[in-house]
N, C-alpha and C positions, 0 to 999 in steps of 0.2 A: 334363416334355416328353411330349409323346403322340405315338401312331404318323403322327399327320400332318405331327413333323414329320424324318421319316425315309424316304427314297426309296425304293425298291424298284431293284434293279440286280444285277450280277453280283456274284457269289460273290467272295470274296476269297483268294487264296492266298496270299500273302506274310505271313501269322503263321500260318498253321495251323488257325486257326479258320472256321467256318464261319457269317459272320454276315453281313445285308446291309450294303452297301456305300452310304456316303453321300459323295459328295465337297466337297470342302472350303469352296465357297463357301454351301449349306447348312448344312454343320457349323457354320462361324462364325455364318451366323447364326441358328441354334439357341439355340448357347451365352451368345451374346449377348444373345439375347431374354430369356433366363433369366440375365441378370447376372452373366453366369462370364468374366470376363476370359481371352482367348485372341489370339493371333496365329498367322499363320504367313507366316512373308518369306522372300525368294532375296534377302541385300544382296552376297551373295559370290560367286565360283564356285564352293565347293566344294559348294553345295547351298542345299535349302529349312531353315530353322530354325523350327519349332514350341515354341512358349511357353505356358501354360496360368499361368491366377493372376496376382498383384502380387505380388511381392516387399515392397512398404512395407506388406501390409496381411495378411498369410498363407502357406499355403502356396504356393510356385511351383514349375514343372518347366520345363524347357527342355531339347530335344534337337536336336540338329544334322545337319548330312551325311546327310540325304537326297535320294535319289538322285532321285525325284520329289514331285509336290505331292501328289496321293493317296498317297503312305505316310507324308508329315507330318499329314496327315490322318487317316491310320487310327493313328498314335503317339498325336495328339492325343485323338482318340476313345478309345482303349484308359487312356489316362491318366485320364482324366475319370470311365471308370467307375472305374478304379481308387482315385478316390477319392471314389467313390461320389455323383459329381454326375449323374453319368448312370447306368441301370441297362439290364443285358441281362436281358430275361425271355422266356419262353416258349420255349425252347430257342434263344435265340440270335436268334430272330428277329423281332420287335420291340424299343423301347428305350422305355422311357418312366421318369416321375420316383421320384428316391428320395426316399419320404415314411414 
């Protein structure tokens, strides 16, 4: 991924970290462009559910009960680096590919 395909926007408080903030209809598709299977759905009340991966084909992660679509969003993001499909460089503030 390169820096074009990451918005520029407010800070983020809700993890602690200080990194730009992309919201979720760019996330997805980001991730998509880049072939990384992701969702993120409201099917319930209790919340947005964020999914990352297949399950028939790899690793998958799925998290639940969030309380908005931007923190399924920043879950989703945080995961992806976490495993190293996305990368944070430059102090946080760019994203571009892990190669």
């Amino acid at each position: 991924m390169t820096n074009r395909d990451f918005l520029k926007g407010p800070q983020d408080h809700t993890t602690g970290r200080q990194t730009e903030r992309i919201s979720a209809g760019p996330l997805l598709m980001v991730l998509r462009r880049h072939q990384i299977p992701c969702s993120i759905d409201s099917l319930s009340a209790s919340g947005w559910t964020a999914r990352l991966g297949d399950p028939s084909k790899g690793p998958y992660s799925q998290q639940g009960y969030f309380r908005t679509l931007d923190a399924a969003a920043e879950w989703l993001l945080e995961e992806a680096e976490r495993r190293g499909l996305v990368a944070v460089s430059g102090g946080g503030q760019s994203r571009g590919p892990v190669t």
